[in-house]
N, C-alpha and C positions, 0 to 999 in steps of 0.2 A: 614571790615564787611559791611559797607554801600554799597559797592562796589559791594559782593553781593547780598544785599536785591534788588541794582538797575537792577542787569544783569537777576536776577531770574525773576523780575518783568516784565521786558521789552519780556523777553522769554516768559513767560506765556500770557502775552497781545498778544503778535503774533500768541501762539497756539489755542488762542481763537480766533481769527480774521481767521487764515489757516482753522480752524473749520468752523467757520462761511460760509466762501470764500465757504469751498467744498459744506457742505449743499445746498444755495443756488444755487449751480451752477447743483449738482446732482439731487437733487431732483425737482426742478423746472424745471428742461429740460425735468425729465420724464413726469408729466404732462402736457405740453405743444406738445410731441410729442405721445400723448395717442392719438388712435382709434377715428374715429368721432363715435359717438351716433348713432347708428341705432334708427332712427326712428318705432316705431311698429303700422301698422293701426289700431285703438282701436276699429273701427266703426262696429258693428254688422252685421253680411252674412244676406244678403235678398235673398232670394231663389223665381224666379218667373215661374213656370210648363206653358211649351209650350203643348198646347193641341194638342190631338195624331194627328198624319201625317200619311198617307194612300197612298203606293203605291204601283201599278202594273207592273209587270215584267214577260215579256214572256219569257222562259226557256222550250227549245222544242218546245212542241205541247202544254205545262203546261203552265196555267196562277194563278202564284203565288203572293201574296200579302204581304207585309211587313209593318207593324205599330210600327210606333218610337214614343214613349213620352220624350222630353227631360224638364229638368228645366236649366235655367239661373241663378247662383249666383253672386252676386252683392255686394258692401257696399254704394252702392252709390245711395240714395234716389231718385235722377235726374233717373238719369240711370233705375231704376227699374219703374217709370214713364212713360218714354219714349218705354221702352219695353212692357208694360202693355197695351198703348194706342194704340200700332204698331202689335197688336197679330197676327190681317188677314193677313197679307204684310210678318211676318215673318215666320207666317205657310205657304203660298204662293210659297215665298222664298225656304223654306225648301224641300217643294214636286217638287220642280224646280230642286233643291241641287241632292236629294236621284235620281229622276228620272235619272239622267246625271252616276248614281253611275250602277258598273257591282253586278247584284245578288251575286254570289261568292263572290267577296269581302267585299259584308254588310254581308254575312253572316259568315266570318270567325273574328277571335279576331282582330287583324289586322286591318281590312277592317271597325268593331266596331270606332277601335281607330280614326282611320284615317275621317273616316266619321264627328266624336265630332268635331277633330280638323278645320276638317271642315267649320261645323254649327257656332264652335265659330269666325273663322275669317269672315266669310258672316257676320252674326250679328254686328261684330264690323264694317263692311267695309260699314253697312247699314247705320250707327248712326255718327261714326267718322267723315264724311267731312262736317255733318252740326250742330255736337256736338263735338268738340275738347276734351272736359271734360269728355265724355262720356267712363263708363269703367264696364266690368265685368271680374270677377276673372275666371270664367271657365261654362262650358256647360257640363252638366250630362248626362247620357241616364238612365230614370228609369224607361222605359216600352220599350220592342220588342218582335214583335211577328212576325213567322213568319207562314204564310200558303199556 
């Protein structure tokens, strides 16, 4: 009978410890191999309005004129700084941009898109090589007109 309270005993100490074993080895691995944390930027959009841009485009005998207002969004205090101080240089910039641009294509959706895309890498390629830090999320179009 002692024989087996000891066999019963030594069994159940092991299915407790086999327990144990798998636990730590299942559940600890899953954690360990979870997903890194996406980080989320918590930091509030700053939105800064480039004053309208005015350009002329011969088309025939027709001299027609196109006016872009775009705005700059941003999270980054610097950034919105440096764009604000820089306004002439990147409206400047911009009527430089549109002028180099074919009328047909500012004025179809496309040519829209394509223009933003643009405006936002000049912008960055203005600030980027003497602001490393320097960043904005996107360039808007909230006024055109064409006549």
């Amino acid at each position: 009978m002692k024989k087996i309270i000891i066999i019963a005993s030594a069994v159940l100490i092991l299915l407790i410890g086999a327990g144990a074993a798998y636990y730590l080895l299942v559940y600890t691995a899953d954690e360990t191999e979870s997903e890194p944390k996406v980080e989320i930027d918590q930091r509030e959009f700053r939105y800064i309005e480039i004053p309208p841009v005015v350009a002329n485009f011969q088309v025939g005998k027709k001299m027609r004129y196109v006016q872009i207002t775009t705005s700059i969004q941003t999270r980054d205090p610097v950034s919105e700084e440096k764009i604000k101080k820089n306004l002439p240089l990147i409206q400047s910039e911009l009527l430089m941009l549109m002028q180099q641009t074919d009328f047909d294509s500012i004025n179809s959706a496309d040519g829209k898109a394509l223009l933003l895309k643009d405006i936002e890498d000049k912008i960055i390629a203005m600030f980027a090589s003497n602001s490393p830090n320097f960043e904005i999320e996107q360039a808007m179009m909230t006024g055109f007109v064409i006549q």
